[in-house]
C-alpha positions as CSV (number, residue, x, y, z in Angstrom):
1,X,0.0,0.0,0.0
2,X,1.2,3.8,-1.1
3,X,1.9,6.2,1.7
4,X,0.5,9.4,1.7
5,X,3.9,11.1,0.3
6,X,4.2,8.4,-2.6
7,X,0.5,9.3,-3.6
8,X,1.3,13.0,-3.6
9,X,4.4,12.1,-5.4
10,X,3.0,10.5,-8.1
11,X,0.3,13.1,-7.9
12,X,3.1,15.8,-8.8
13,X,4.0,13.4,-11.8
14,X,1.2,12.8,-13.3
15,X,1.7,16.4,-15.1
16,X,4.5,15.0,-17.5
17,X,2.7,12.1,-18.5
18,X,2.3,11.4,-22.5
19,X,-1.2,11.7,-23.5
20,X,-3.5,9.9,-25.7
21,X,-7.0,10.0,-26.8
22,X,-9.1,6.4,-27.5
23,X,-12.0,6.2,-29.4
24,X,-14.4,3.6,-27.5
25,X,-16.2,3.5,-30.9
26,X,-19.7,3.0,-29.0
27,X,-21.4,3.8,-33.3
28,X,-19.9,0.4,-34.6
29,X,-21.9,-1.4,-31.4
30,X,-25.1,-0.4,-33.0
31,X,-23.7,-3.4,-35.5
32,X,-23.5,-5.7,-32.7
33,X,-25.4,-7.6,-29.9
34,X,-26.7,-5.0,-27.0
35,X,-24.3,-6.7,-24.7
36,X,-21.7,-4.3,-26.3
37,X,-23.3,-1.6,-26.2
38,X,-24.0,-1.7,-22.5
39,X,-20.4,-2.6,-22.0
40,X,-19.0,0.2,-23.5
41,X,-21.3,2.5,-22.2
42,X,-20.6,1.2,-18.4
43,X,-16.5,1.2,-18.8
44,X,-17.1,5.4,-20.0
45,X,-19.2,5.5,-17.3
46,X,-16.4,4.6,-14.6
47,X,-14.2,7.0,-16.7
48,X,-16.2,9.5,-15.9
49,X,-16.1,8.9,-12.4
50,X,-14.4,10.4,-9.4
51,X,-11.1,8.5,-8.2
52,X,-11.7,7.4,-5.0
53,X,-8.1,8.4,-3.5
54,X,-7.9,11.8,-5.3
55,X,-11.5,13.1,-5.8
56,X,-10.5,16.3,-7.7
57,X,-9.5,14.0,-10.4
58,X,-11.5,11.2,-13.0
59,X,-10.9,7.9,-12.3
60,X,-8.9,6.2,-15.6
61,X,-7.9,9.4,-16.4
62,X,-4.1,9.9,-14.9
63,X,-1.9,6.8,-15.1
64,X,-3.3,4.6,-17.2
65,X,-0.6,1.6,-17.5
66,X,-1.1,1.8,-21.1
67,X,1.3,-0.1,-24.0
68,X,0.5,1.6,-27.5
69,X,0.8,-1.2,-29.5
70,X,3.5,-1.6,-32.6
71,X,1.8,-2.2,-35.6
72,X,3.3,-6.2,-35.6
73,X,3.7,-9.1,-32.5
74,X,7.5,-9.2,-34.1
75,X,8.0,-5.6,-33.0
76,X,5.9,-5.2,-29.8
77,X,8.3,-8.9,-28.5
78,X,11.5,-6.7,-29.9
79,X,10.3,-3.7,-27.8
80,X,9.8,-5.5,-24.3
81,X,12.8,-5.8,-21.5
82,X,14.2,-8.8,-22.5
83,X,13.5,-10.3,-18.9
84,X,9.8,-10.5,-20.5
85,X,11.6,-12.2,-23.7
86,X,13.7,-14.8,-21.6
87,X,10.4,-15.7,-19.6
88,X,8.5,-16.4,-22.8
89,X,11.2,-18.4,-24.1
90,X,11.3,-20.7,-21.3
91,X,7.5,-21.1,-21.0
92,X,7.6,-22.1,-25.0
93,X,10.5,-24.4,-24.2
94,X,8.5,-26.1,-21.5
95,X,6.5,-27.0,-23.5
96,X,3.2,-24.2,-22.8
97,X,0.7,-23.1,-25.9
98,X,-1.2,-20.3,-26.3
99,X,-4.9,-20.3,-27.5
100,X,-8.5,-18.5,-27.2
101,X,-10.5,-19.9,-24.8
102,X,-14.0,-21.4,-24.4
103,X,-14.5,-20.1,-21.0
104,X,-16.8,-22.6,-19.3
105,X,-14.7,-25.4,-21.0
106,X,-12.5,-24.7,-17.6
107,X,-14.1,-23.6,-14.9
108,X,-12.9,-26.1,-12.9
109,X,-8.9,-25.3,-14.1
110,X,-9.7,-21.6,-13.7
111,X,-11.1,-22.2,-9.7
112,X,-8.0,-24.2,-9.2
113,X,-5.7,-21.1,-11.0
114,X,-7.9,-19.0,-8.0
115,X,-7.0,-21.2,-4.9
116,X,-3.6,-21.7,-6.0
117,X,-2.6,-18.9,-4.0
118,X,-4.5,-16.3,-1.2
119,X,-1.9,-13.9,-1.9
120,X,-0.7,-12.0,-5.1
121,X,-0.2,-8.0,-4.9
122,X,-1.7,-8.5,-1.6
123,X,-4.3,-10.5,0.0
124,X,-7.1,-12.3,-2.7
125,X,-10.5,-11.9,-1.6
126,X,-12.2,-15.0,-0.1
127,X,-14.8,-14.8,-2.7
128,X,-12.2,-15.4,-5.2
129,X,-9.5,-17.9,-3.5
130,X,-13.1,-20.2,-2.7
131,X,-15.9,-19.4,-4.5
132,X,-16.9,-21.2,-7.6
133,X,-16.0,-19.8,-11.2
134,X,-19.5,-18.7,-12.5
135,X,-20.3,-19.8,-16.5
136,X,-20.0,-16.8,-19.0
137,X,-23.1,-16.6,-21.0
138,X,-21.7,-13.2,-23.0
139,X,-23.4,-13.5,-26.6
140,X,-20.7,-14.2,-29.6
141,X,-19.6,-10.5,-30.9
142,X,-20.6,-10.1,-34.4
143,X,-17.7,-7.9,-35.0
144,X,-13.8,-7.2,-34.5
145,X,-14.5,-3.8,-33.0
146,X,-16.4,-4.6,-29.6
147,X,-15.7,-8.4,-27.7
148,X,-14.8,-10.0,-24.9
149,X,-12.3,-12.4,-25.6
150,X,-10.5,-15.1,-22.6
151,X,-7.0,-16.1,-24.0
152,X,-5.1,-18.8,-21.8
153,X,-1.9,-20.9,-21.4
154,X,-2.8,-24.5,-21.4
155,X,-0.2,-27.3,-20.9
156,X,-0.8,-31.3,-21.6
157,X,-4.6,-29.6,-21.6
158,X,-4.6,-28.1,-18.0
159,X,-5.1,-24.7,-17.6
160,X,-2.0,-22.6,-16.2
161,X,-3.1,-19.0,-16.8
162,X,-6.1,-17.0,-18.2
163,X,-7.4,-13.5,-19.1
164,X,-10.4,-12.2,-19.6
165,X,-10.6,-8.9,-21.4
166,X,-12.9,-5.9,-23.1
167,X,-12.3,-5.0,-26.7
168,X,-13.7,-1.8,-26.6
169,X,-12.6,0.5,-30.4
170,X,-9.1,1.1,-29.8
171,X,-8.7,0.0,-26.4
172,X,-8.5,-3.9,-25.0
173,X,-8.6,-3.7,-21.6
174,X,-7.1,-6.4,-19.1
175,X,-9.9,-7.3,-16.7
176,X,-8.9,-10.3,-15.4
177,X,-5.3,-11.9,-15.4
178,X,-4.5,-15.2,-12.8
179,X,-1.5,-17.6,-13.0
180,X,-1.6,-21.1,-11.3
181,X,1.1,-20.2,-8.4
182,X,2.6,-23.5,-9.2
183,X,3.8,-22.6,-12.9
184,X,4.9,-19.1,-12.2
185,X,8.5,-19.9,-12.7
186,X,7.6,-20.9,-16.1
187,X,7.2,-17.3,-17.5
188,X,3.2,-18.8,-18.2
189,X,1.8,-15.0,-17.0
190,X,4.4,-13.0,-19.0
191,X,4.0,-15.5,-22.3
192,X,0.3,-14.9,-21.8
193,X,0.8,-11.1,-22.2
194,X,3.3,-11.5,-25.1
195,X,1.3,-13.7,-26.9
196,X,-2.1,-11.5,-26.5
197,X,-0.1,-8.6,-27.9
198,X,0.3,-10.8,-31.1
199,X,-3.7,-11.6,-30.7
200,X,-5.0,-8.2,-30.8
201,X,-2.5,-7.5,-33.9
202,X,-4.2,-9.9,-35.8
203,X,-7.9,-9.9,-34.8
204,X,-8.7,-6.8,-34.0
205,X,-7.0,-4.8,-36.1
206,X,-8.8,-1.5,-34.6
207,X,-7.6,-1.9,-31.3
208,X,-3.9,0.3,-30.8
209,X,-3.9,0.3,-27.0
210,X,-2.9,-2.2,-25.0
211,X,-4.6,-0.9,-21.4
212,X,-3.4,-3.0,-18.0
213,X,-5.1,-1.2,-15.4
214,X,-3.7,1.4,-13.4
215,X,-0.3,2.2,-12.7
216,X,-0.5,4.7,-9.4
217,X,-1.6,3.0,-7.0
218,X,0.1,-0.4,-7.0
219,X,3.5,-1.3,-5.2
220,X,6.6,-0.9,-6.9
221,X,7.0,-4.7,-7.7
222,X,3.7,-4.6,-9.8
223,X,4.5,-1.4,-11.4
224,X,7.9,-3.2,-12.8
225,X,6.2,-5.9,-14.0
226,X,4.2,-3.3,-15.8
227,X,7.2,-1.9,-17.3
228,X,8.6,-5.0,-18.4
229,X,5.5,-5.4,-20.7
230,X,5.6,-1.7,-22.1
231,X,2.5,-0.8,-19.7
232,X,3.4,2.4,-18.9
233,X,1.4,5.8,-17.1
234,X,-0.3,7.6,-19.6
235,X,-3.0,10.5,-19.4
236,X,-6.1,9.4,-21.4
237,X,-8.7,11.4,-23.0
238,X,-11.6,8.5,-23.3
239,X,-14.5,9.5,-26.3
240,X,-17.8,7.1,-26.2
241,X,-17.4,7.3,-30.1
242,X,-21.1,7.8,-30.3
């Protein structure tokens, strides 16, 4: 947790921060199931809300960990620390593939990714750690401009990692990201990431911003995982794109 000097430290940061505008691209949803819509329209909303640690300021506004995304998966793995490279490589050694998932093919891998461990940047929530993982019954997008994707690691057909993300115009947005604590040394989480990257390149050729929560606000060894990745803080203007 942040003291109250780091917070206004990074509060006096905040005003060099590179800025960038993304285009939610709400008009395309009209193309799509309602689901999308409604989606979109709810992630501007929290935009559009007050941070709760600094109300003066919008929440997703300052320090976005953000990763503008080259226009290949060649150039975003060249661009990375090549920590993040080395992890990858060992995880593709080891024998660990990348694919899109059918979510409620593995619940049962993703509540055993969950009770793996009760701690990651801090304590899990017990509804997390024990509860069940609930079916997703999102409709299939009709489009490659609103989604909401799951990508995993799998190995001999067990589940090691898994995200769960919002295609949203210009922006995918990490929304859920869990390794199994047991293959963490296998570079599963950061080959998950780098392989994503690729993903987004080639199926959703709208999307330029690769968006991994905020940056402020989480401990330093999070924020240099961040880094490793290319996620860094940005100030972003978000437009609904009606």
């Amino acid at each position: 947790m942040a003291s109250l000097a780091e917070r206004w430290a990074d509060l006096r940061e905040i005003v060099r921060l590179p800025e960038v505008t993304i285009d939610l691209m709400l008009r395309a949803a009209q193309e799509n199931e309602p689901f999308y819509g409604r989606m979109v329209r709810q992630f501007y909303g929290e935009t559009r809300a007050r941070h709760r640690k600094f109300p003066l300021l919008r929440h997703w506004r300052y320090g976005v960990a953000l990763c503008p995304l080259p226009p290949t998966a060649e150039e975003y793995f060249a661009s990375i620390e090549s920590a993040a490279r080395r992890n990858y490589k060992k995880a593709l050694r080891l024998g660990y593939t990348f694919e899109r998932l059918d979510h409620n093919r593995f619940l049962a891998d993703m509540k055993a990714i969950h009770a793996s461990t009760d701690v990651r940047q801090g304590p899990m929530p017990d509804r997390i750690v024990h509860g069940e993982v609930k079916p997703c019954n999102d409709p299939p997008s009709r489009t490659n401009v609103h989604d909401y994707p799951y990508f995993g690691i799998l190995k001999d057909g067990k589940l090691a990692a898994y995200c769960g993300g919002l295609v949203a115009g210009e922006a995918f947005l990490i929304e859920q990201l869990y390794g199994h604590a047991a293959h963490h040394a296998d570079g599963v989480v950061p080959m998950l990431l780098i392989d994503m990257a690729g993903c987004l390149r080639a199926r959703y050729p709208h999307v330029k911003y690769y968006v991994n929560e905020m940056y402020y606000g989480a401990g330093e060894t999070m924020r240099r995982f961040k880094r490793k990745f290319g996620f860094a803080p940005h100030k972003v203007r978000w437009e609904l794109g009606e």
